[in-house]
C-alpha positions in Angstrom: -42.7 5.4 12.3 -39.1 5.5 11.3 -39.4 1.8 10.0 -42.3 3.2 7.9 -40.5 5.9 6.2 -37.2 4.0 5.9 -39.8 1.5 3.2 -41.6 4.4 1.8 -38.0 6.2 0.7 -37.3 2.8 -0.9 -39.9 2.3 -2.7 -40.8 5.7 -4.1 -38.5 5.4 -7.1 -41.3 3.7 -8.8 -43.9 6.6 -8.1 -45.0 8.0 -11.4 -47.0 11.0 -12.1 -50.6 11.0 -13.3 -51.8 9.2 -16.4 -53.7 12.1 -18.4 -57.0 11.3 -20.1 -59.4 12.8 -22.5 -62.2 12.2 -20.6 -62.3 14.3 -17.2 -64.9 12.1 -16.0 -62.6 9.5 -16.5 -60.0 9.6 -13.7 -57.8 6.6 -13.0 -56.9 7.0 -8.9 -53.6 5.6 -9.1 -51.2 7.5 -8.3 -48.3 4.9 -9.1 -47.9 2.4 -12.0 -47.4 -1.2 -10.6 -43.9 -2.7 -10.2 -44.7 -5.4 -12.8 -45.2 -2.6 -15.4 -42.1 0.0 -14.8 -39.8 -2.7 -14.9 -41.5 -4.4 -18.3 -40.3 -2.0 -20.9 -36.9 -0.6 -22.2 -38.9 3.1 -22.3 -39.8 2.7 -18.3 -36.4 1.4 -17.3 -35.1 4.4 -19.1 -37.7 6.2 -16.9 -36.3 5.5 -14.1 -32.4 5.8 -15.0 -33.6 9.6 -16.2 -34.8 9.7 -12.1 -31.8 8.4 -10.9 -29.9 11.5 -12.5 -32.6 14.1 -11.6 -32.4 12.4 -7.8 -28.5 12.7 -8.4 -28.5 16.3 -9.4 -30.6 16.8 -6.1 -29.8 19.3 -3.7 -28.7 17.1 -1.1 -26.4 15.1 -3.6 -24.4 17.1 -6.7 -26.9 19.8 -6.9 -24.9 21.5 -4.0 -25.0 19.2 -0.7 -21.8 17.3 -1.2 -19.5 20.3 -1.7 -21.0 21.9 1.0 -20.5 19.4 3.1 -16.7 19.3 1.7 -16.1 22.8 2.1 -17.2 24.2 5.1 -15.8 20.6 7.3 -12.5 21.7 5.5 -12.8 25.6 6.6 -10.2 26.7 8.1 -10.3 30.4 7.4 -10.7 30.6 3.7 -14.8 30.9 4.2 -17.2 32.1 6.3 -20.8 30.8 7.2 -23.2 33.0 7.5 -26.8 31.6 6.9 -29.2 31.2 9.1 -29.6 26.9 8.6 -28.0 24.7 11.5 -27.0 21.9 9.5 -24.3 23.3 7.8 -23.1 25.4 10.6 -22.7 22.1 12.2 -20.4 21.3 9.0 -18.4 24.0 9.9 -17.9 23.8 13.4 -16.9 20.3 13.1 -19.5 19.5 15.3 -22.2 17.7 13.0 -25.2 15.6 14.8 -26.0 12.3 14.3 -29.6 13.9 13.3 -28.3 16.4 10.8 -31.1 16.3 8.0 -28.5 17.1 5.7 -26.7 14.4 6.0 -29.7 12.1 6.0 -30.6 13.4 2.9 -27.3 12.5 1.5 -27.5 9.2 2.7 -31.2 8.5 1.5 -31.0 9.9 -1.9 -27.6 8.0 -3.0 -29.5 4.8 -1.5 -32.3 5.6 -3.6 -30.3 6.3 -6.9 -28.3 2.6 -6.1 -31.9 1.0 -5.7 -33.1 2.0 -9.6 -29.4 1.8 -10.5 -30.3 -2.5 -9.3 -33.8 -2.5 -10.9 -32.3 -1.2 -14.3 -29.4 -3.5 -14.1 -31.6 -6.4 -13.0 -34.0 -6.4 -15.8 -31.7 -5.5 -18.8 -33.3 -8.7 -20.5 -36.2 -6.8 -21.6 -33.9 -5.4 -24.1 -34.2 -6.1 -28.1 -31.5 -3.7 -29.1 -28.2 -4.5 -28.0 -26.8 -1.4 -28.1 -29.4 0.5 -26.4 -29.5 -1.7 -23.8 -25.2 -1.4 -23.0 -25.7 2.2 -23.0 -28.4 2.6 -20.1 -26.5 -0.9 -18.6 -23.5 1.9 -19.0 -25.1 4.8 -17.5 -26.7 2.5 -14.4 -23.3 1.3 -13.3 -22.2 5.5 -13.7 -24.5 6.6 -11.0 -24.4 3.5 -9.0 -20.3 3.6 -8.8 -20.0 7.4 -8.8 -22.7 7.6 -5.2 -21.0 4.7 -3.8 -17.4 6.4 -4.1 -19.2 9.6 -2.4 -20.2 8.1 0.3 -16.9 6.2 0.8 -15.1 9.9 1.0 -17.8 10.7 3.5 -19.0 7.9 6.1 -15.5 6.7 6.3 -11.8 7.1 7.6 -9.9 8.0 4.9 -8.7 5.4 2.1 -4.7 4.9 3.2 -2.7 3.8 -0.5 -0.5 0.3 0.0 -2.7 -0.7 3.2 -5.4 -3.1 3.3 -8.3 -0.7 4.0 -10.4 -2.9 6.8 -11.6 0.3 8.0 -15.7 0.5 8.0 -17.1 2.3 4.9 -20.9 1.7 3.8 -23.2 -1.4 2.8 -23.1 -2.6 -0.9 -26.4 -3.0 -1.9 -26.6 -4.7 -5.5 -30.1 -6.6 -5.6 -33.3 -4.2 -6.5 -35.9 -3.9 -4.1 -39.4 -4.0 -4.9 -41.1 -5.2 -2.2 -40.9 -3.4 0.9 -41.8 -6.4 2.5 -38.5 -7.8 1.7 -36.1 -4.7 2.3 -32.9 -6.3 3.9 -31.0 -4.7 6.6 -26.8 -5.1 5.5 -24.4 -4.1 7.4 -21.5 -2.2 6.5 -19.2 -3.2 4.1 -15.0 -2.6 4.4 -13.5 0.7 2.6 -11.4 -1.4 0.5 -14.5 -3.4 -0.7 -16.6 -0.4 -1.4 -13.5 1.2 -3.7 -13.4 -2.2 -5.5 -17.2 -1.9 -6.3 -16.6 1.2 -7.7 -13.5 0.4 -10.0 -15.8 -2.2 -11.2 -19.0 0.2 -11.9 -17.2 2.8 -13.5 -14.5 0.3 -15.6 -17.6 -1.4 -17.0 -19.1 1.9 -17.1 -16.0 3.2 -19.3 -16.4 -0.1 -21.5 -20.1 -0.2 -22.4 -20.7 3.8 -22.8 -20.3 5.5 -26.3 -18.2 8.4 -26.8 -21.0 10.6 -27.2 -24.0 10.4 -25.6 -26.1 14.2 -25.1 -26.8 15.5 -22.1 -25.6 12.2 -20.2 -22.7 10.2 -19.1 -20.0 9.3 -21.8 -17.3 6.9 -22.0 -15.0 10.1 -21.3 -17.1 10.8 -18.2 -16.6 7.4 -16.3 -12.7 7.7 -17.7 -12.5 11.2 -15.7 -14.4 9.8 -12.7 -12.4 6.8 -12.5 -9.1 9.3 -13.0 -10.7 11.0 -9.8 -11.4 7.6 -7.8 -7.7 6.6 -8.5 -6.0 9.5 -7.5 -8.2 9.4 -4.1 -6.7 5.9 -3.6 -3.2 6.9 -4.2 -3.5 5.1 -7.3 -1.0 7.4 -9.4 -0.2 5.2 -12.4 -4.1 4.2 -12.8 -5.0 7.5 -12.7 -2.5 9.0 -15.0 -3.8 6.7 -17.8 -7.4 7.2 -17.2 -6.9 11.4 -17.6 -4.3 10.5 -20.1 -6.9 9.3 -22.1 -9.7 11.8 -21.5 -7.2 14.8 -22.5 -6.0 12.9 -25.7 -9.4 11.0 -26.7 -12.4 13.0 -25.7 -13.3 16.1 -27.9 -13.1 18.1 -24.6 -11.0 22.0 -24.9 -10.6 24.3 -22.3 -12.6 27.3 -22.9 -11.1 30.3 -23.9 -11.1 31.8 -20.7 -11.7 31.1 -17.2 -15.1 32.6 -17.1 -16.5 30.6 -20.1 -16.6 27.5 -17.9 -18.9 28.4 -15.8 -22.4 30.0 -15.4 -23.3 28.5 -18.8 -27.2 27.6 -19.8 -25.1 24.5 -21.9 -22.2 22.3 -21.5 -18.7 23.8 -22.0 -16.2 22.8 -24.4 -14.6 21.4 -21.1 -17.2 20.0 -19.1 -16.8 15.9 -19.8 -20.0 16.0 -17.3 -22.1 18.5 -16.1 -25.7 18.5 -14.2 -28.4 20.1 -16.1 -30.3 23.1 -14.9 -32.8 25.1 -16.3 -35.5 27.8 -14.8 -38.0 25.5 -14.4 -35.7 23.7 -11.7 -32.8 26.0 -10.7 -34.0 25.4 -6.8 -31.9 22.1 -7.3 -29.1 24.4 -7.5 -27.8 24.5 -4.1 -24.3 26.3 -5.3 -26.1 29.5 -6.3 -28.3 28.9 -3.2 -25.3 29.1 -0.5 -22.8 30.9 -2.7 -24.3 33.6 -4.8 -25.1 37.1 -3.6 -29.2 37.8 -3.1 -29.0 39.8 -6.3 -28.3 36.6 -8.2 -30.5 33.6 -6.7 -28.5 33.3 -3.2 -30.5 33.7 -0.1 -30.4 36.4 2.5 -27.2 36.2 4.0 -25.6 37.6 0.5 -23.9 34.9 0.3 -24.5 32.3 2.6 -20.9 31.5 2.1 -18.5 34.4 2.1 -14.7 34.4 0.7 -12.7 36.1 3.3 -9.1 37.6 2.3 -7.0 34.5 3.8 -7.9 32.6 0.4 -6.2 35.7 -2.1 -2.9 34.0 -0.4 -3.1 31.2 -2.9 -3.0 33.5 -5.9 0.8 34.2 -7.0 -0.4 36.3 -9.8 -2.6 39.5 -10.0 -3.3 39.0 -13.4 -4.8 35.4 -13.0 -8.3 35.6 -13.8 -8.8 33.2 -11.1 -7.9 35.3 -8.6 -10.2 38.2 -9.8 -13.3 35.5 -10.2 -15.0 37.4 -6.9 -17.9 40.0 -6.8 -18.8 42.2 -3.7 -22.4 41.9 -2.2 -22.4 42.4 1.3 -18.8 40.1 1.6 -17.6 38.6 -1.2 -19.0 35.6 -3.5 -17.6 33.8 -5.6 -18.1 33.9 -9.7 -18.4 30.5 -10.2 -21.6 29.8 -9.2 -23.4 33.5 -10.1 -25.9 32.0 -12.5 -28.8 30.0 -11.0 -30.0 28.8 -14.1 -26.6 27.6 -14.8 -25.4 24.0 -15.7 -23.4 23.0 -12.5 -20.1 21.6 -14.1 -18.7 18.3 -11.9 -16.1 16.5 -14.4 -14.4 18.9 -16.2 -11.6 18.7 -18.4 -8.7 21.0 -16.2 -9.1 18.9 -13.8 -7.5 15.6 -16.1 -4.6 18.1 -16.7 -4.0 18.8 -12.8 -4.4 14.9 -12.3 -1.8 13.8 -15.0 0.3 16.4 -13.8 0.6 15.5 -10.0 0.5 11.8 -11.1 3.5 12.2 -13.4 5.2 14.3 -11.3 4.7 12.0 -8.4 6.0 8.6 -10.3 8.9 10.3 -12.7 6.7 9.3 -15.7 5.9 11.9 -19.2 3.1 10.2 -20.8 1.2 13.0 -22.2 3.0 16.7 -21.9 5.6 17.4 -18.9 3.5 18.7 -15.3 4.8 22.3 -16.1 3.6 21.9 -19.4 0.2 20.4 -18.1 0.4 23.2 -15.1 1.2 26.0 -17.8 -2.1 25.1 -19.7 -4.5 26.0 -16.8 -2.1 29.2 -16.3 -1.9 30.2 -19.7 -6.0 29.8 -20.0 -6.1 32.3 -16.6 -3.7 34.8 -18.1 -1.3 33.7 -15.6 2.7 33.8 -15.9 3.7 30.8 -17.0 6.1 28.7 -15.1 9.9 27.7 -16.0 9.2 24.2 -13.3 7.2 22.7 -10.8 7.4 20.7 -7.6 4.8 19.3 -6.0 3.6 21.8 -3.6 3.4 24.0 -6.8 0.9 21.3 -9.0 -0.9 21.2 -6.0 -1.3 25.4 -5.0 -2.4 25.4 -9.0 -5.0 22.4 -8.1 -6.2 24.3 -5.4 -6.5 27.9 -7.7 -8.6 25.8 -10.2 -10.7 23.9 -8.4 -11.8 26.3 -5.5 -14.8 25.8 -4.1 -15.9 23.3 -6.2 -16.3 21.0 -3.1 -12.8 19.2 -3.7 -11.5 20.5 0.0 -12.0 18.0 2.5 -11.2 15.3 0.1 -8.5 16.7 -1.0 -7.0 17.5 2.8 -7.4 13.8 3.3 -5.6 11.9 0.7 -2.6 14.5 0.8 -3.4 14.5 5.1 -3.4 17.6 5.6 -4.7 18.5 9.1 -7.7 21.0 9.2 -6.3 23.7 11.5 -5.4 21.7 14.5 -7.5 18.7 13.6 -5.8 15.8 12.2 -6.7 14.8 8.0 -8.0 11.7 9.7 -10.1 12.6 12.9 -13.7 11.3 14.0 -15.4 14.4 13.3 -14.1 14.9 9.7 -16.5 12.1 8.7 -20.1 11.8 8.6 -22.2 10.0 10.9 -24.7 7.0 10.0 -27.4 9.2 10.2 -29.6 8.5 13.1 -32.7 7.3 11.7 -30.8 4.2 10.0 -29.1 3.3 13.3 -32.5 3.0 14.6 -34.0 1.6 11.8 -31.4 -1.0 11.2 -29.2 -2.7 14.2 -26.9 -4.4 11.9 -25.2 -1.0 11.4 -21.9 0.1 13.2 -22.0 4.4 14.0 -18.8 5.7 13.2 -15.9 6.2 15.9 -17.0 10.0 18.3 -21.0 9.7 17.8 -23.3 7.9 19.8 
């Protein structure tokens, strides 16, 4: 049965919806166009890139499961877990199961958005118009880069800067499958190889996107993403530029105020990408689900996840707005994710600012403005005093201030490795397991080190 399901996930991406008729008596019983077909056209390959971001902005993915998972594994003290669901209890106990449906979902759904990732990229020949077709070329390699740097950061050890990263991270799968006749069972492929597949997604990404581009991903998105992949590696120089040229090149502001970045029915000024939610699909919205109060979306425990009074200790300033960005149900919730109708924002542009700051700081470079001056942007926006200098512990208390609860934690605690409590940056249980059913599906798969 497991073998079953494993084929069904992967071929479900080409499941389409009913075709209407005029004629009720005329009622085709398909339920699913044939491969053939949705790969024929540019309109159905842009059908299925257009799934590929709904399956991204998924629950278990960016709608909410990735940052939850970042979070509450790097708890220690700041939040507290009270909902009623296992799963991420599990997260923050450190104690998560090899069958943790969470994490399987995680693990399914960025599998399936790398599969129609392949079958657009596979069939861009069907083409006529060569700029359409570099755009969703463009937005293919996007997703398929950005999923495959997630689950680097979380089925694997940490990514060490100046090593040679031989350490286990996840299969590379770059051939569509159509057939589930033919699925292939890979084994996994090194960290260092998986980060290189992504530098080459997201720089060919950057390359073939336009500037502007709606709703979807930009050339300024796959520069901010690739700003966030470098600084994971330890990458400072690489990841200087890439922010560099978001801040100085994109038409991206900082809102007005700290509020105006969030909560919004439409991008920000400062969002360089943000997932798109609207009332007719809000319950992909796991950050209101877990974070908000009952009163605004969350569920019963009001809020799943509480902010308890060890985080106001990062706040040097009463008169940030950041540290006032709380309202009281039964505990306290945060602001950020009060609206469930909201856009959830995931590349946004203070976050190139803290980047170039720590970067520059961290090589004695100034391209761009000074880190104080970079640092004293995001404080000036808050209503914060401003700063005379910075260190580094400074740039990275003013990270940690703007990007709270945004599910930077536990990625964050491991490329600066910082232990969680009394757990090393780098233990067993601060990564994911290969979730069981693919361990039984596939025996070419190595479980990572403390699971069985």
């Amino acid at each position: 049965m497991k073998k079953f399901n494993y084929k069904i996930i992967l071929i479900s991406l080409l499941t389409f919806s009913f075709v209407s008729c005029d004629d009720n008596l005329d009622i085709k019983p398909e339920q699913a166009i044939t491969t053939d077909i949705a790969i024929k056209t540019p309109s159905n390959l842009k059908k299925i890139l257009n799934n590929a971001y709904g399956d991204a902005r998924s629950s278990a993915l960016y709608g909410g499961g990735i940052a939850l998972a970042s979070e509450l594994i790097a708890n220690d003290g700041d939040l507290y877990w009270d909902g009623t669901y296992i799963q991420p209890d599990q997260y923050d106990e450190k104690a998560i199961l090899t069958d943790n449906s969470f994490v399987e979902s995680m693990w399914l759904r960025a599998y399936k958005i790398s599969n129609q990732a392949n079958i657009i990229l596979d069939n861009l020949a069907v083409f006529t118009d060569a700029a359409d077709k570099d755009i969703t070329q463009g937005e293919a390699k996007f997703l398929r880069g950005l999923v495959y740097f997630d689950l680097a950061r979380l089925f694997a050890k940490p990514y060490v800067s100046g090593s040679v990263n031989n350490q286990l991270g996840v299969p590379i799968m770059l051939q569509p499958i159509l057939d589930p006749h033919k699925i292939t069972l890979p084994s996994r492929n090194t960290l260092e190889e998986v980060y290189k597949q992504v530098i080459l997604d997201l720089t060919d990404a950057y390359t073939l996107l336009p500037e502007t581009n709606g709703i979807y991903a930009t050339k300024y998105s796959a520069a901010a993403l690739l700003a966030r992949v470098y600084l994971q590696k330890g990458d400072y120089s690489n990841a200087r530029n890439m922010a560099n040229i978001v801040i100085n090149n994109s038409d991206a502001t900082l809102t007005s105020t700290f509020a105006k970045a969030f909560n919004n029915p439409e991008n920000s000024t400062e969002d360089l990408f943000a997932w798109q939610v609207n009332s007719q699909d809000a319950s992909a919205n796991d950050f209101n689900v877990f974070w908000a109060g009952e009163d605004f979306g969350g569920r019963s425990g009001n809020p799943d996840i509480s902010i308890e009074s060890q985080h106001w200790d990062i706040y040097d300033d009463p008169d940030d707005q950041r540290a006032g960005f709380f309202y009281e149900a039964d505990y306290w919730c945060t602001t950020k994710w009060k609206n469930q109708f909201a856009n959830i924002p995931f590349l946004r542009l203070a976050e190139m600012y803290l980047i170039r700051a720590e970067s520059n700081f961290r090589l004695g470079t100034l391209i761009g403005l000074s880190p104080v001056d970079d640092i004293n942007m995001l404080r000036a926006r808050s209503g914060a005093t401003l700063l005379a200098s910075v260190d580094l512990a400074t740039i990275l208390m003013e990270r940690k201030r703007e990007l709270s609860f945004e599910g930077f934690a536990l990625f964050d605690a491991k490329r600066l490795k910082q232990n969680i409590g009394t757990i090393p940056y780098d233990a067993n249980n601060l990564v994911l397991p290969i979730p069981l059913r693919e361990m039984d599906v596939n025996k070419n798969l190595v479980q990572n080190d403390g699971y069985k």
